[in-house]
Backbone as JSON, one array per atom type, in Angstrom:
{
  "sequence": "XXXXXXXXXXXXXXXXXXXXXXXXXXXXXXXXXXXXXXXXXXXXXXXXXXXXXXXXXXXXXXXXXXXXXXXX",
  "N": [[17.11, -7.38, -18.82], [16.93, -8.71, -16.1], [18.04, -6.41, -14.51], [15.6, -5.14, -14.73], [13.89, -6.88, -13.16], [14.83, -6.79, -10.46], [14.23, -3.82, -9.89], [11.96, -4.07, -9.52], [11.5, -6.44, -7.21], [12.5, -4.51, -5.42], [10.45, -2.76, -5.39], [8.77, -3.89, -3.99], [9.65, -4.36, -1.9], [9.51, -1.7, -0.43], [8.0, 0.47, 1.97], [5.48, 2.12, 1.88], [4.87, 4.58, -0.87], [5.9, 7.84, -1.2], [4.36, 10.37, -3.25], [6.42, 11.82, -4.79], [8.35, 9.89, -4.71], [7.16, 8.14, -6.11], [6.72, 9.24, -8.37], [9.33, 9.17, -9.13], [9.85, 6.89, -9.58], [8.14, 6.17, -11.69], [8.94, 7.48, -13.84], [7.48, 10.21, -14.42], [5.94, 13.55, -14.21], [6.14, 14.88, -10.28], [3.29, 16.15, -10.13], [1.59, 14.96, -11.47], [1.36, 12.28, -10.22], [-0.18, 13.4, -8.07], [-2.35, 14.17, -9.35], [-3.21, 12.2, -10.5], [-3.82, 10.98, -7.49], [-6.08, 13.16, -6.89], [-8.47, 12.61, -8.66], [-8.87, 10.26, -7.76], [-7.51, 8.05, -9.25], [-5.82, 6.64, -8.36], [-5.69, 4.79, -5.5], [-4.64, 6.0, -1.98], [-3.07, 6.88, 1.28], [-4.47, 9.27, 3.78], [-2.32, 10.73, 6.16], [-2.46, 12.94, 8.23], [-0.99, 15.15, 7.27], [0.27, 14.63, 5.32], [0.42, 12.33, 1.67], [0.2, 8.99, 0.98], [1.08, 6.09, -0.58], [0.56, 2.71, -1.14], [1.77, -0.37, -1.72], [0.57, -1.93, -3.1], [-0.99, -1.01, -4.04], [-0.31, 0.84, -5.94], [0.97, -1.42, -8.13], [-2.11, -2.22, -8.74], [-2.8, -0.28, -10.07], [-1.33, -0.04, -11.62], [-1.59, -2.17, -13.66], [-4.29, -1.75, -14.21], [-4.25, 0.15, -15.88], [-2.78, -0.68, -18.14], [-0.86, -1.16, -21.29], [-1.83, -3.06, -23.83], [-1.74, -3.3, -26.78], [-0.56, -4.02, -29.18], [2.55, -2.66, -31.38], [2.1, -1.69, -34.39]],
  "CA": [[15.9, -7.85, -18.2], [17.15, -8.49, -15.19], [17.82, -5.25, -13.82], [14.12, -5.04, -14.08], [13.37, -7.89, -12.01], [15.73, -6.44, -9.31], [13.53, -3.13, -9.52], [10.31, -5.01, -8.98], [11.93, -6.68, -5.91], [12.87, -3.43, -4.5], [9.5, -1.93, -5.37], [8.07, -5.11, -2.96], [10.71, -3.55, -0.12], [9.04, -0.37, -0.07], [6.72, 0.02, 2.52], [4.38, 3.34, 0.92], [5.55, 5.89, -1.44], [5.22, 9.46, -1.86], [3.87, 11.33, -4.48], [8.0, 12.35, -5.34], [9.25, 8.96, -4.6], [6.22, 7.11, -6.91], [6.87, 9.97, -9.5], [10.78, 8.98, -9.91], [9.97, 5.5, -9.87], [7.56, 5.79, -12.75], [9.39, 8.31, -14.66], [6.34, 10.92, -14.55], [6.15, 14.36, -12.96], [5.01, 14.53, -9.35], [2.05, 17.29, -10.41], [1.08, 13.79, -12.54], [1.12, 12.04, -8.93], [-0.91, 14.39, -6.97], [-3.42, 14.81, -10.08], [-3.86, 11.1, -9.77], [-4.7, 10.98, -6.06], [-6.85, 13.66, -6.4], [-9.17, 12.06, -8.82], [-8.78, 8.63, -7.44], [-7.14, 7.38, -9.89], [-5.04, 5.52, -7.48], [-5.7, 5.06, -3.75], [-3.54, 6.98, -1.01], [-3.63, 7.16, 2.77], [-4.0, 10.34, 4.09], [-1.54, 10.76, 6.96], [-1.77, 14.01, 8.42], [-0.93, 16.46, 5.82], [0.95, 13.84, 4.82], [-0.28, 11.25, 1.72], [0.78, 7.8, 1.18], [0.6, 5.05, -1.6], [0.61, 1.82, -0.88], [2.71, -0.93, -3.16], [-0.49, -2.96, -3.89], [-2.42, 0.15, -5.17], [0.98, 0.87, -7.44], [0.28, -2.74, -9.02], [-2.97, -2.2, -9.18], [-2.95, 1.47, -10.51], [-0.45, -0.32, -13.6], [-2.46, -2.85, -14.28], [-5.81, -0.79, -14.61], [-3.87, 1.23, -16.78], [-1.84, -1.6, -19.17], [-2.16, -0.76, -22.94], [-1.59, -4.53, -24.53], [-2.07, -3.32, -27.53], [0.81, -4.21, -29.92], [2.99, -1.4, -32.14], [1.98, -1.88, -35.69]],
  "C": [[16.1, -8.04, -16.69], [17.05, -7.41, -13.68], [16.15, -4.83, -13.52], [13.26, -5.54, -13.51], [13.71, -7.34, -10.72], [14.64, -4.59, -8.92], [11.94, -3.43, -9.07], [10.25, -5.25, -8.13], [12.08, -5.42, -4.74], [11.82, -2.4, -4.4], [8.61, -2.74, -3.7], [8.69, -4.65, -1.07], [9.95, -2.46, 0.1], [7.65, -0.48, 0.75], [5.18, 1.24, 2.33], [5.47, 4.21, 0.71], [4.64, 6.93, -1.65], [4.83, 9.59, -3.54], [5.59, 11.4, -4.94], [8.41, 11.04, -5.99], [8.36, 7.64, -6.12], [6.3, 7.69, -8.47], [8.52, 9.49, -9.92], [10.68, 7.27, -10.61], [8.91, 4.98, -11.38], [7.84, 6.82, -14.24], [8.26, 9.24, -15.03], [6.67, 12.4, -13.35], [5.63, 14.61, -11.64], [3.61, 14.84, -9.51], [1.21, 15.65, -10.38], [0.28, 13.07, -11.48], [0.03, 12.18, -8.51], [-1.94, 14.04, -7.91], [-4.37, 12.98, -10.05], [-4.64, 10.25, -8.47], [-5.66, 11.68, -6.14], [-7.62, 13.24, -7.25], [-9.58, 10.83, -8.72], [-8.35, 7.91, -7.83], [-6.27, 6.0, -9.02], [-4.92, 6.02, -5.87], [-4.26, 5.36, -3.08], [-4.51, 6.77, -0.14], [-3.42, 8.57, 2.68], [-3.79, 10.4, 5.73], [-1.25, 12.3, 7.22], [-2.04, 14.99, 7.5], [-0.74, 15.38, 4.69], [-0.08, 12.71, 3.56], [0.81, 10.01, 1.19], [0.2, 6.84, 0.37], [1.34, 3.77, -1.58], [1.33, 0.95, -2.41], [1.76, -1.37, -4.15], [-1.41, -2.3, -4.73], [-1.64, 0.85, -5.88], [0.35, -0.08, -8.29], [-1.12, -2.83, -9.37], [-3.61, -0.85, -10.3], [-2.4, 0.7, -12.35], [-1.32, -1.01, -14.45], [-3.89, -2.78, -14.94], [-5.38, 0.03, -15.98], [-2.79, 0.69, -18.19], [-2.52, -1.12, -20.5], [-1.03, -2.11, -23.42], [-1.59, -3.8, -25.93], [-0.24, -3.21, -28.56], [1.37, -3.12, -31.04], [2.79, -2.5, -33.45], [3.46, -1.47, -36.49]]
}
């Protein structure tokens, strides 16, 4: 449990992630990423060419997306 406190903390350090960097950190492929920005699923800056996802619209992206629902 721990260790996954210590990744939480270090998610809080990050100051926006990529599409790559948001895809390792959620074990998903980037495509997954991208396919999410592009239907809004979760807000991004766009920088340029460049885009950019903020920590708070991570946490909010999870939480929109929590399944409570308990394994039978």
């Amino acid at each position: 449990m721990r260790g996954e406190i210590h990744v939480i903390e270090r998610q809080e350090e990050e100051s926006f992630y990529t599409a790559k960097t948001l895809a390792q950190l959620l074990a998903v492929d980037e495509t997954t990423v991208k396919g999410w920005i592009r239907t809004g699923e979760i807000a991004s800056y766009k920088l340029g060419r460049a885009r950019r996802i903020a920590p708070e619209d991570v946490a909010s992206f999870l939480e929109r997306n929590r399944d409570d629902r308990r394994a039978a």
